[in-house]
C-alpha positions as semicolon CSV with decimal commas, in nm:
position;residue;x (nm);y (nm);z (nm)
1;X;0,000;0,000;0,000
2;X;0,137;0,320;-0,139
3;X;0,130;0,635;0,108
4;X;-0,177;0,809;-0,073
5;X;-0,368;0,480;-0,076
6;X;-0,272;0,471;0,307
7;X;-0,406;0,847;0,374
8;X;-0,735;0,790;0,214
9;X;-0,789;0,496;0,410
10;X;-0,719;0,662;0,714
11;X;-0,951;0,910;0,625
12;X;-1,236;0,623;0,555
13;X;-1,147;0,471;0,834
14;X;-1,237;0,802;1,041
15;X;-1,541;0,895;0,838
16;X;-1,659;0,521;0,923
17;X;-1,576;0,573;1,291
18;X;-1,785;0,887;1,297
19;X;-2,083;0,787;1,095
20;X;-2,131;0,434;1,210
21;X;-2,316;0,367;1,530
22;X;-2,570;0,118;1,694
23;X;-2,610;-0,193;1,466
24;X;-2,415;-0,038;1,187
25;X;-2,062;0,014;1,387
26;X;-2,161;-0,331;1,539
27;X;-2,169;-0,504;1,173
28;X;-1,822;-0,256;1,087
29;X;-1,646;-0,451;1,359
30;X;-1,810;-0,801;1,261
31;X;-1,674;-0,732;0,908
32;X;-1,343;-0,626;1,005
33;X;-1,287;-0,995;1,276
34;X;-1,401;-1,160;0,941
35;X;-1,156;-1,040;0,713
36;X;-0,903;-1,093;0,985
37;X;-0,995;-1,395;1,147
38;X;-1,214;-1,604;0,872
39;X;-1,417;-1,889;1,015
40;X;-1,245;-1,865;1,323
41;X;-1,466;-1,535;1,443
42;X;-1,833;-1,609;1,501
43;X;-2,085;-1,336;1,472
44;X;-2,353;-1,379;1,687
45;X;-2,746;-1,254;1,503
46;X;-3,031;-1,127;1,815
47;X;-3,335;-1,371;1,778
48;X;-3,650;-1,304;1,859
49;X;-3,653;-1,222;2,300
50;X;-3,349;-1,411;2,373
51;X;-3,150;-1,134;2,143
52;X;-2,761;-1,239;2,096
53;X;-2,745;-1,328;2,486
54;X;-2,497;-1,093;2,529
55;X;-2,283;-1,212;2,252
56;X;-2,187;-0,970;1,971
57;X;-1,904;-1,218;1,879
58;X;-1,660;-1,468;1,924
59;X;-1,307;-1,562;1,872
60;X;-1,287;-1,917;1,920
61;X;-0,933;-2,010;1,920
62;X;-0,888;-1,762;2,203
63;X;-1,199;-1,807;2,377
64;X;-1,248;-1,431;2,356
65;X;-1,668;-1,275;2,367
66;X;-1,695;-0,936;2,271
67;X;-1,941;-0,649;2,328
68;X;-1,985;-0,405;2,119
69;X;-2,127;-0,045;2,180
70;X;-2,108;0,250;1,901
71;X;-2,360;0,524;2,035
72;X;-2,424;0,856;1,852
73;X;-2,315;1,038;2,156
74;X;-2,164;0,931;2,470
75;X;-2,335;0,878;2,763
76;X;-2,165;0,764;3,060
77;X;-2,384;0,630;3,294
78;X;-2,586;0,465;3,009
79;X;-2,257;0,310;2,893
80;X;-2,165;0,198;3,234
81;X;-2,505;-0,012;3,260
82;X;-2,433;-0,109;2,894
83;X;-2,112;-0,271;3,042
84;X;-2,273;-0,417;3,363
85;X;-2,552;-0,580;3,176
86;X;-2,329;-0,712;2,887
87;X;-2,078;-0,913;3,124
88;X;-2,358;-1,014;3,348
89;X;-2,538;-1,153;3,109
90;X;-2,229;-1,308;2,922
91;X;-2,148;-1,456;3,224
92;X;-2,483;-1,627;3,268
93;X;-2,514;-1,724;2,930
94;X;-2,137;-1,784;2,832
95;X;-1,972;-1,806;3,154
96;X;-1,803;-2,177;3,034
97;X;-1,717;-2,069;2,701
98;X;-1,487;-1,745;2,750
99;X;-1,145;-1,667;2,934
100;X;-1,171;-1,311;2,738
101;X;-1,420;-1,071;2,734
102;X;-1,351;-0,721;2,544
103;X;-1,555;-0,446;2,554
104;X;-1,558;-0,240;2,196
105;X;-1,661;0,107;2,126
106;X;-1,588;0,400;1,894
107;X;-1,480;0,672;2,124
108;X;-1,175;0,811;2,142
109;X;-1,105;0,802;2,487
110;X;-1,370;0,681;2,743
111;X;-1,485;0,878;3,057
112;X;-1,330;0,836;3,431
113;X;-1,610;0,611;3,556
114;X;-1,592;0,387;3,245
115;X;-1,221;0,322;3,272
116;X;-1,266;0,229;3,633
117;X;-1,545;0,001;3,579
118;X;-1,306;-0,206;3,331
119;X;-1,026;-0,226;3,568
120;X;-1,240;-0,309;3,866
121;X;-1,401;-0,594;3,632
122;X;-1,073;-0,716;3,539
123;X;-0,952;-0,732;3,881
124;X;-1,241;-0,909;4,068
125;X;-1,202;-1,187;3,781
126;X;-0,831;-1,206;3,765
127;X;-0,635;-1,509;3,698
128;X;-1,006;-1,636;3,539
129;X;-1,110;-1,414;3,228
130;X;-0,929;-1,107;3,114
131;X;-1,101;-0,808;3,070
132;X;-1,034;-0,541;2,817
133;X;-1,153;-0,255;2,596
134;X;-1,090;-0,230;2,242
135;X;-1,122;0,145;2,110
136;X;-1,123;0,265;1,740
137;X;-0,744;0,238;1,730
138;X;-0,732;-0,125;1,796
139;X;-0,969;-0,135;1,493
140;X;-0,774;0,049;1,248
141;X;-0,421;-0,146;1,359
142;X;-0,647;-0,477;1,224
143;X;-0,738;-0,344;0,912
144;X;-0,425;-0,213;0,829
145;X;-0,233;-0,535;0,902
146;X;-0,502;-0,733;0,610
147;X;-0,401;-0,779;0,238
148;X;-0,520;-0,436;0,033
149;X;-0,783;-0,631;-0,114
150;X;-0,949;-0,679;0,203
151;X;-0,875;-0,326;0,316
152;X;-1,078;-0,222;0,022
153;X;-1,325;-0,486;0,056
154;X;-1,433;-0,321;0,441
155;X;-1,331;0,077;0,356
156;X;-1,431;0,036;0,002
157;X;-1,288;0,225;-0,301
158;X;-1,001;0,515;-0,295
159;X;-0,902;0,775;-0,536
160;X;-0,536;0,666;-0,673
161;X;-0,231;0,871;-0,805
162;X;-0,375;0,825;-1,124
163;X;-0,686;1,011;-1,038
164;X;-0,463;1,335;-0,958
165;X;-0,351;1,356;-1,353
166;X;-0,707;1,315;-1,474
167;X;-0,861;1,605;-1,248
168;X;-0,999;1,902;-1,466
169;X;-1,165;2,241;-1,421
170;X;-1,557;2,058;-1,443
171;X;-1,413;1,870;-1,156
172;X;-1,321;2,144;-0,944
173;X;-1,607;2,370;-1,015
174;X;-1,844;2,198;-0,816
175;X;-1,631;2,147;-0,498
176;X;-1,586;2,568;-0,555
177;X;-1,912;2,588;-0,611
178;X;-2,057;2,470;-0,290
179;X;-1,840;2,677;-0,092
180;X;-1,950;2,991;-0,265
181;X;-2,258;2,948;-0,192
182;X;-2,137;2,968;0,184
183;X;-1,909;3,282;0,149
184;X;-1,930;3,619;0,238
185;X;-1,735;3,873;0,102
186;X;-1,404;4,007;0,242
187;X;-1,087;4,239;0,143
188;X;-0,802;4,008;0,292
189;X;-0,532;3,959;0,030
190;X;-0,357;3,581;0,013
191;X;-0,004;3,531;0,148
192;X;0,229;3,300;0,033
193;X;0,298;2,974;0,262
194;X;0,644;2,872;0,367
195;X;0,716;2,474;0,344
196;X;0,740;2,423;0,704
197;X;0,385;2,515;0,726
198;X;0,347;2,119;0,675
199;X;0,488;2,008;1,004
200;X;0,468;2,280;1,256
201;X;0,089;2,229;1,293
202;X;0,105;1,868;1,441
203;X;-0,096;1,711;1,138
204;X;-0,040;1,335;1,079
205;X;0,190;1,134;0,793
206;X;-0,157;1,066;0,599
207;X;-0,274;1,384;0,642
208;X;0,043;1,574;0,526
209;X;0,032;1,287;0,189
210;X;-0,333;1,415;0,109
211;X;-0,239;1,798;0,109
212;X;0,124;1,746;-0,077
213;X;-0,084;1,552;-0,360
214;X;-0,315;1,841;-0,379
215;X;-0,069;2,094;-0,421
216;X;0,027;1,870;-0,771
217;X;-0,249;2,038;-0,909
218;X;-0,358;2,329;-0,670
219;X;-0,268;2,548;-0,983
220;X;-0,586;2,447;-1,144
221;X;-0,797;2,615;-0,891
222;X;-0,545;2,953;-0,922
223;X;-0,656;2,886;-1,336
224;X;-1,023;2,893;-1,247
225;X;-1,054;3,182;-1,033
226;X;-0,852;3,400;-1,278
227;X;-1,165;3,253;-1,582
228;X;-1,419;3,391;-1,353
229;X;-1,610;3,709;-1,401
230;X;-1,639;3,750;-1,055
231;X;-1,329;3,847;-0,903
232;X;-1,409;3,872;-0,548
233;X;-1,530;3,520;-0,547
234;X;-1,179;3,387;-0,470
235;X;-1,174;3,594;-0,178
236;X;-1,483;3,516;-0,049
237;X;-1,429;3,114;-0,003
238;X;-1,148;3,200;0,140
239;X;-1,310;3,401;0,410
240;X;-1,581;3,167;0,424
241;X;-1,316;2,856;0,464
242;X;-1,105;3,091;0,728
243;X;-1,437;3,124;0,964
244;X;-1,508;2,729;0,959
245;X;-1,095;2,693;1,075
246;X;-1,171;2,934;1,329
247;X;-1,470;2,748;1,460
248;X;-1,348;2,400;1,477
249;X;-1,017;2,519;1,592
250;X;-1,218;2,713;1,860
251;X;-1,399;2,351;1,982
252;X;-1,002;2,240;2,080
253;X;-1,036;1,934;1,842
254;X;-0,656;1,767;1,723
255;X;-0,540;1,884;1,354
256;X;-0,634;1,603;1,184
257;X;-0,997;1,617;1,309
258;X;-0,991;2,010;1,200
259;X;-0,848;1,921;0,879
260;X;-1,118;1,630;0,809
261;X;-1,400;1,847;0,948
262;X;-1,313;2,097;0,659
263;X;-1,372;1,813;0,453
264;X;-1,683;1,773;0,541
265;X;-1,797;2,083;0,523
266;X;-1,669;2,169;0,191
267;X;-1,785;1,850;0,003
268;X;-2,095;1,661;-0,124
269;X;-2,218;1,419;0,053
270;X;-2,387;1,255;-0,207
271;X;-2,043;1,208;-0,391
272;X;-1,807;1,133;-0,096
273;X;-1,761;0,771;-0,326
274;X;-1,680;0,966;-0,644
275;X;-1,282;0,929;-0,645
276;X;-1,255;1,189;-0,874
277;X;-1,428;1,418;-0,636
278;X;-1,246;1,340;-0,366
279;X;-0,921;1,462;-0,510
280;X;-1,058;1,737;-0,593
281;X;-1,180;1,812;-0,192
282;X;-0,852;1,777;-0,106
283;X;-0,713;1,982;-0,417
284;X;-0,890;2,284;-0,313
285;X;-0,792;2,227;0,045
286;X;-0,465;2,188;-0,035
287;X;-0,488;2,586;-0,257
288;X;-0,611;2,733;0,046
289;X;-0,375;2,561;0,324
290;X;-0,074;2,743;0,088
291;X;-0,254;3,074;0,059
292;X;-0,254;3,028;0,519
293;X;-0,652;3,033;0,492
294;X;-0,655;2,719;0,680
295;X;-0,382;2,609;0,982
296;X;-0,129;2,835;1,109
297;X;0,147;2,988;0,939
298;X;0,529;3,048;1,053
């Protein structure tokens, strides 16, 4: 796996992590012990009033039960029963089955009471069954150890290196497009970006790829403002794109998650699978992270 391939997985990956929740991040981690683990990883289907028991799968050659909770927002004292009730009820129902019992979620870091409740568990059952938490990371360190066909099969499809050279003007239009339609107008003037700018705002390997492949063909969007009748519209994504920094920089969030929440708010949802497109997100971010619209400058 080249490095671009590698940043727009990791940028799946997050999308997935953020989007998926409930049943759906519970059948993203069933398809992910799959790929890894084959037949040797049993999902386990709710029927009827029994449910899954408590079971949301199982790794037989280790013995190992998994729970799995993904909710849209985190809760703590709802997640603490969630883990109460789980290993209860796996230990009624699977008690002579399991010597490891994780407990799976997609947070980034889980609150005070939580982390407690998991090392009191663990302790009271020590030297019998293991207890553990797997978070997103854990997740991501799987996929990325499987063959690249089965990283595509779970993350699906990626723009490749290739897709950069095809990129035209009708492909960048509509990513400009739907920021102009956001913008208000302003008098700031661009300012050129030194190289540095890259590293001294703490962004990741992948993240630093996606934004040195859009500056391949950041000229194109320089070409299309300077085709446009309106000459203040350059000016006024830029303002537009400045305030949205501003805000998610304002919520304390790590670089990367600033970087991919200007992705989200810049694209179409409705083409997010369209490789083409998605170069061409990441071409226009890449434009305005050189003119120091977007991240800090030296």
């Amino acid at each position: 796996m080249n490095q671009i391939s590698r940043a727009f997985y990791e940028l799946k990956f997050k999308d997935y992590i953020r989007e998926k929740n409930g049943t759906e991040f519970e059948d993203f981690f069933s398809k992910i012990m799959k790929a890894k683990h084959q037949e040797n990883f049993i999902s386990c289907k709710p029927w009827g009033r029994e449910g899954d028991r408590k079971n949301d799968g199982y790794l037989m050659s280790e013995r190992h039960l998994f729970a799995v909770n993904g909710p849209e927002t985190l809760n703590q004292s709802r997640m603490l029963n969630k883990i109460n009730d789980d290993f209860n009820g796996a230990l009624s129902h699977w008690g002579i089955y399991f010597n490891k019992w994780s407990f799976v979620h997609n947070q980034d870091a889980l609150p005070p009471q939580i982390v407690e409740k998991i090392i009191s568990l663990n302790e009271q059952h020590s030297g019998k069954i293991h207890i553990n938490h797997w978070d997103p990371n854990k997740l991501k360190s799987i996929i990325f150890e499987l063959d690249d066909t089965l990283v595509d099969e779970i993350l699906g499809p990626i723009p490749s290196e290739r897709d950069y050279t095809e990129i035209g003007f009708k492909d960048i239009q509509p990513v400009i497009n739907a920021i102009s339609r956001r913008a208000t107008p302003t008098e700031e003037n661009f300012m050129p970006v030194p190289e540095n700018k890259l590293y001294i705002n703490g962004l990741s390997d992948p993240i630093i790829e996606l934004i040195r492949c859009g500056f391949k063909r950041a000229t194109l969007v320089t070409r299309y403002f300077n085709m446009q009748t309106n000459i203040t519209m350059g000016d006024e994504i830029e303002n537009t794109l400045k305030l949205e920094y501003e805000k998610l920089k304002n919520q304390h969030l790590p670089p990367d998650d600033i970087y991919n929440g200007l992705c989200s708010f810049i694209r179409d949802e409705e083409k997010k699978d369209d490789n083409i497109y998605q170069v061409a997100v990441h071409t226009v971010l890449a434009y305005y992270f050189e003119q120091c619209t977007i991240f800090e400058g030296v």
